[in-house]
C-alpha positions in Angstrom: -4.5 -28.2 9.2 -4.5 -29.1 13.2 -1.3 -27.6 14.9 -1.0 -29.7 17.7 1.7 -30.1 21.1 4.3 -32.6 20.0 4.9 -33.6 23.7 1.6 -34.1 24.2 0.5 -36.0 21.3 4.0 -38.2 21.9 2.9 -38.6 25.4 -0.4 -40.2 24.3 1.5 -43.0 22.1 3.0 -45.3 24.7 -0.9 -46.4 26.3 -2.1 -46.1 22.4 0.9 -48.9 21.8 -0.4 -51.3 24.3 -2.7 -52.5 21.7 -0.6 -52.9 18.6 0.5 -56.8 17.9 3.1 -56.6 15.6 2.9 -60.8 15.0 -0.5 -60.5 13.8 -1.0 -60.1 10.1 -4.1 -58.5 10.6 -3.7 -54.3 9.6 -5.9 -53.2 11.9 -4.1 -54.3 14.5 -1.2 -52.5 13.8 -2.5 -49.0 12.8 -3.9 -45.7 14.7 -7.5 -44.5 13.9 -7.3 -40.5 13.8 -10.7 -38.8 13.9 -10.7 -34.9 13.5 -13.9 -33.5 14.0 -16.2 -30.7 16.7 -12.5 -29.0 17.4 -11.5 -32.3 18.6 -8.6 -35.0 17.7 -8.9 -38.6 19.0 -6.6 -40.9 18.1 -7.1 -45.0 18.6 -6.0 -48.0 18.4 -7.8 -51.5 18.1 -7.0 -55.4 19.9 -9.3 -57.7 19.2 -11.9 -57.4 22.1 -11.1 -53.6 23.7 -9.9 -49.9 22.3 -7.9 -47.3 23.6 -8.7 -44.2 22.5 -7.0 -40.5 23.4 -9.1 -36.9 22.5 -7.4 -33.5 22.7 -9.5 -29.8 22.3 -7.4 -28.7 18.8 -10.1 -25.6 18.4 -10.0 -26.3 14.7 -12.2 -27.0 12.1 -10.8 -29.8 10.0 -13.3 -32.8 9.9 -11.8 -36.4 8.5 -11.2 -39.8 9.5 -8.6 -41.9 8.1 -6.5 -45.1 9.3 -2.4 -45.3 9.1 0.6 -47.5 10.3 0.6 -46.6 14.0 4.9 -47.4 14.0 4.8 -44.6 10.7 3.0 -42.3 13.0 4.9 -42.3 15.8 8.4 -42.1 13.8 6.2 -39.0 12.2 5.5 -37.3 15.3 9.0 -38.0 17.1 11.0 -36.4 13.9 9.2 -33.0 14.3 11.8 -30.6 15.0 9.1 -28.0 16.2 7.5 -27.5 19.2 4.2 -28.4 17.7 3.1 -30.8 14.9 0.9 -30.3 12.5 -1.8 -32.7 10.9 -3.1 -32.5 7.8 -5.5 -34.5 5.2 -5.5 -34.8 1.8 -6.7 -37.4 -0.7 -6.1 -40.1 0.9 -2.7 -39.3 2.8 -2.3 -37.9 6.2 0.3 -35.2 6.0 2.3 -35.9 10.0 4.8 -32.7 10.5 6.5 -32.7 7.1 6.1 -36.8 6.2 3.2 -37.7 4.1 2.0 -41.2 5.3 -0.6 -42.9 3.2 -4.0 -43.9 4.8 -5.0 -47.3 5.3 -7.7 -48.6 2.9 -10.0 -51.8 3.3 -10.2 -52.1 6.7 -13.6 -51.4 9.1 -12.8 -50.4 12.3 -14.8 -52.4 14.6 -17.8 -51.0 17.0 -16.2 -51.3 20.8 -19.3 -49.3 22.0 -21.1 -50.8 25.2 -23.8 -53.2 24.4 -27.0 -51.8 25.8 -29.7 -54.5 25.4 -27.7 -57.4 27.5 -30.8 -59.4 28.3 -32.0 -59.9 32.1 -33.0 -63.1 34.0 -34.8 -63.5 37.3 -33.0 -65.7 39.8 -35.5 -68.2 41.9 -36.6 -66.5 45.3 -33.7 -67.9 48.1 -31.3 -68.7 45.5 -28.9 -66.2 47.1 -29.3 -68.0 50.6 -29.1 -71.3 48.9 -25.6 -70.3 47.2 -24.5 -69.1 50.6 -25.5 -72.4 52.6 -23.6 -74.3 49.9 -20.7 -72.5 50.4 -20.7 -72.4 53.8 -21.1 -76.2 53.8 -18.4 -77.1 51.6 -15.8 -74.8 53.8 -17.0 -77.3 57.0 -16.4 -80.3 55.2 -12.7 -79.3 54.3 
């Protein structure tokens, strides 16, 4: 179980939010990734080209990663009544405060990590001055 602050995890959900399209029929659109894992929770959500993610130190132990309706999450998290909310995982349900919430199944969250091998070009020698004379020439003739 990860014990969590519930102002602080609600806090996070507004920027998560920016990405959820609740037109689209797509699931992943509209769902949360939660990662637990190295004392860590980091929660994201998923547009078609970009993520937002949000990591918190939880100190605890618990290692899973599962999917859910991000509106079911934050309803979860907003009806704690504590100060804290708890997260937990079992077979395939993600148990937010006291609502169970069943995981999202089918659905590959995509790889938003930075390409490393863009590939290079050399420009011509003077190519640079070239531009710049061009540009210069077409402000004249305005």
């Amino acid at each position: 179980m990860i014990e969590v602050n519930k102002n602080t995890l609600a806090g996070a959900l507004p920027a998560l939010g920016k990405l959820i399209c609740r037109t689209l029929p797509m699931t992943l659109f509209k769902s949360i990734k939660i990662e637990a894992s190295d004392g860590k929770l980091r929660l994201a959500t998923s547009g078609a080209s970009e993520e937002i993610s949000f990591e918190l130190e939880t100190g605890s132990e618990d290692v899973f990663c599962c999917m859910v309706g991000f509106d079911e999450f934050c309803d979860a998290v907003r009806s704690g009544r504590n100060k804290t909310v708890s997260l937990t995982y079992e077979a395939g349900t993600l148990l937010v405060g006291d609502r169970y919430l069943i995981t999202v199944k089918d659905v590959e969250w995509p790889d938003m990590s930075p390409k490393v091998d863009a590939p290079n070009c050399l420009l011509p020698d003077g190519i640079v001055n070239l531009c710049t004379r061009y540009r210069f020439s077409g402000r004249e003739a305005a």
